[in-house]
N, C-alpha and C positions, 0 to 999 in steps of 0.2 A: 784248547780254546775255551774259553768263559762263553756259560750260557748268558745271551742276551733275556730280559723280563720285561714285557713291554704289556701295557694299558689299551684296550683298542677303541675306539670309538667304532659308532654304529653302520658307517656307514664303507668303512676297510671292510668289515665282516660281511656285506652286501654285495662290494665290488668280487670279493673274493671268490666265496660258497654260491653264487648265484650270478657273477658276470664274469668267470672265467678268470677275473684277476687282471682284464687290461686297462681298470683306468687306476690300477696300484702303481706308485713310483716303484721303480728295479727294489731300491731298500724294501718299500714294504710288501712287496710281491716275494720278495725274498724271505723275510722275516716268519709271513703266511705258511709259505710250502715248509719250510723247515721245523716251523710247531706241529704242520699235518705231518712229516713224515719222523716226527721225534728228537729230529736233532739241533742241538742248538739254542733253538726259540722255544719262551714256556709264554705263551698269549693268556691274559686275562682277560677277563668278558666281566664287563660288569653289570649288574642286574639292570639296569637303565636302559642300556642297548636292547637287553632282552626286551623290554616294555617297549620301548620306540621302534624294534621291529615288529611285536605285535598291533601295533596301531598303525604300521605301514602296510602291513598284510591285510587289518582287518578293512582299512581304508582304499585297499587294491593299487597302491601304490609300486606296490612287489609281490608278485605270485612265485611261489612256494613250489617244489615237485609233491609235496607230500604236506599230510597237516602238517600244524604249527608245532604240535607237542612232539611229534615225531622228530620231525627238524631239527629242533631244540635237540635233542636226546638226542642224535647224529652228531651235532656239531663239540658236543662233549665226550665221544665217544675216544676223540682221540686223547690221547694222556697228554701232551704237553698245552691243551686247550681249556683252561679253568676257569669256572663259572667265579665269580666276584661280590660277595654279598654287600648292597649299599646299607651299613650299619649306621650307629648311632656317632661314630666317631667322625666317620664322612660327612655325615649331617651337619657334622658341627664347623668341618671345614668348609663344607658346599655355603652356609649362610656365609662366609665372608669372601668369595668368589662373586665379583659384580661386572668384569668382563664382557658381560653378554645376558639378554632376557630368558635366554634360552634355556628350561631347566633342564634336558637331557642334557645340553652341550656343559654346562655349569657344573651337574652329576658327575661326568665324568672327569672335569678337568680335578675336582676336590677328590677321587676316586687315584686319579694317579698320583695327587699331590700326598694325599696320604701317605701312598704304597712307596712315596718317592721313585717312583716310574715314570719314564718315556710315554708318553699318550702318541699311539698310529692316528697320527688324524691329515688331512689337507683342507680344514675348516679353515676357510680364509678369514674369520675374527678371530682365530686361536692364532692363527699366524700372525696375524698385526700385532696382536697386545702380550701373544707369548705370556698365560698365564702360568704355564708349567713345560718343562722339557715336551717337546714336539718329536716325533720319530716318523719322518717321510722322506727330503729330498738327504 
């Protein structure tokens, strides 16, 4: 079987690492456990998410079992879970992304459009306008 590569938005990696995984659709609850357990699924993370979870922690919107840096370092520990750097190429795709005001959500949709990757997300504006392959139901 072909490894799936999929894009994650911010808030699959919240549901996941910090709510047990039940408000993931089966697909992305699936996708999850088989990056953490190595098979299958290779998750990127893109440095955005990384940001908008630290402004959700710093904002107490999501508490944490441990710091943040720690956390961080935990959630890469696994190998098929890789961090995503927002370069200068993205940049250039994320400006013609107009979908939505939102610059995390905009980040990441130009992040998977680069990678030509599936973005995990259940963003109901990502779903309407379908800016790039979606990976949920």
């Amino acid at each position: 079987m072909t490894e799936k590569l999929l894009v994650t938005d911010t808030h699959p990696v919240i549901y996941f690492f910090c709510d047990g995984g039940r408000r993931l659709s089966k697909k992305a609850l699936t996708a999850f456990r088989e990056a953490v357990s190595g098979t299958k699924t290779v998750l990127f993370v893109p440095v955005p998410v990384l940001w908008e979870l630290s402004i959700l922690v710093e904002n107490g919107d999501i508490e944490l079992d441990m710091a943040f840096s720690d956390w961080i370092d935990n959630l890469f520990r696994y190998p098929a879970i890789n961090p995503l750097p927002f370069d200068v190429d993205i940049v250039k795709v994320f400006h013609d992304v107009r979908f939505h005001n939102d610059p995390f959500d905009r980040a990441l949709v130009a992040t998977a459009l680069q990678m030509d990757l599936p973005l995990i997300s259940n963003d109901q504006k990502m779903h309407e306008h379908k800016p790039c392959k979606l990976f949920w139901d």
